[in-house]
C-alpha angles and dihedrals in degrees: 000000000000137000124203116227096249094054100050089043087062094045082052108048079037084058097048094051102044087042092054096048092041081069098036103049102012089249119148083217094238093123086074099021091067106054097035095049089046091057091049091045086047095046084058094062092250113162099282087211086064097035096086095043093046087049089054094046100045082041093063092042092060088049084065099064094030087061105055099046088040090051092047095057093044084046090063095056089053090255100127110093099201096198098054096056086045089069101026093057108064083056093049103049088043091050096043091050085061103043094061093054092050088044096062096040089063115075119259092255087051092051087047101054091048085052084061097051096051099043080048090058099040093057086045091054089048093049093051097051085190114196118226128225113279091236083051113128136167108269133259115281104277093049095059084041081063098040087055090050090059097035087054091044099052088035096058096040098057092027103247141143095244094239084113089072096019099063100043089045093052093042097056082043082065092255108156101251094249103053087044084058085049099045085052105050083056094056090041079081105062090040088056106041084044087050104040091051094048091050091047088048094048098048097053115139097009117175109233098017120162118252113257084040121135107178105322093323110119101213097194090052090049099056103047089048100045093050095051101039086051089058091050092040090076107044086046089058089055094049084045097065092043107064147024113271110185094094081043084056087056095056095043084051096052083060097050098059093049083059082049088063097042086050088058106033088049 
């Protein structure tokens, strides 16, 4: 199994980005991963009907290895609430299990169009920036079980982190905004592993598959992203404590949107 240089030169600067803004917004980086892997997949002459679903998969894969360097840096400055991740996590695995096997029973231009919408409502709820009540606390057990249930479930069907749904969750639950990104990039690792695994088992005996393929993970995509996005985690988490990212979030959002459109005109 070979890779051509181009190819592997896109899966790398694709790495370095997601993997700096992993650090530096909590974000697993699926919100770019997906459509950018999807139009190199597609470039390569892949099944289109496979190609969203393999972007998602191998997505969610990278996240794996993003997170933990991510959440070791932002462990280090104290970001990381443990608890919170402690209640947060069985909902999430549970919820991510499900959501791949939902995922991969839509159609790819199903799955497309609800990528849209999400990475449509992420960059929204970036742009808002709404402020929470100052009373304002997380919710009993059962609640952020909940939460976590819902978090794990859109985050395996459009292959994210979670942070999308996490960090605004733990902000309006009167989080600092750092340790809501830290928190985050913990709980990035259990969405991914629950989701990676759905998506490997569903995809089992496929017919045209790529080689290097398990499931619909894509392996050689997997491993040049993840190498170059666990070099950039960790300097993102250290930018990340050094300035103020909320006009950084606006940026980030107005890309966003502009991937939005490409989801839906594609």
């Amino acid at each position: 199994m070979t890779l051509e240089p181009l190819l592997i030169l896109e899966m790398a600067l694709l790495g370095v980005c997601t993997g700096f803004l992993a650090g530096l917004l909590g974000i697993g980086g699926g919100m770019l991963m997906v459509p950018f892997i999807t139009l190199i997949l597609t470039s390569q002459g892949y099944p289109p009907e496979y190609t969203v679903k393999m972007a998602v998969a191998t997505s969610l894969a990278t996240i794996c290895f993003t997170s933990l360097s991510s959440v070791r840096a932002h462990h280090q400055r104290g970001a990381v609430l443990w608890p919170i991740v402690r209640l947060l996590a069985p909902g999430i695995l549970l919820g991510s299990l499900v959501g791949a096997q939902v995922a991969v029973a839509l159609p790819g231009k199903i799955l497309g169009v609800l990528f849209a919408i999400f990475v449509a409502f992420s960059a929204t709820q970036m742009f808002l920036n709404r402020k929470p009540k100052p009373s304002r606390t997380l919710p009993g057990r059962l609640g952020t079980f909940s939460m976590g249930w819902v978090i794990g479930m859109l985050s395996s069907l459009v292959g994210a982190g979670g942070a999308f749904v996490s960090v605004p969750f733990m902000t309006w639950c009167n989080v600092k905004i750092h340790d809501a990104v830290g928190t985050s990039a913990a709980l990035g690792f259990p969405i991914a592993l629950a989701g990676t695994l759905g998506y490997m088992w569903a995809g089992q005996d496929l017919p045209q598959m790529p080689a290097g393929s398990v499931g619909y993970l894509y392996l050689p995509g997997l491993l040049v992203i993840s190498l170059a996005s666990i070099s950039t985690a960790p300097l993102g988490a250290r930018t990340a404590h050094r300035m103020d990212i909320q006009p950084l979030k606006k940026v980030f959002a107005g890309v966003l949107y502009v991937l939005a459109g490409y989801f839906l005109l594609r």
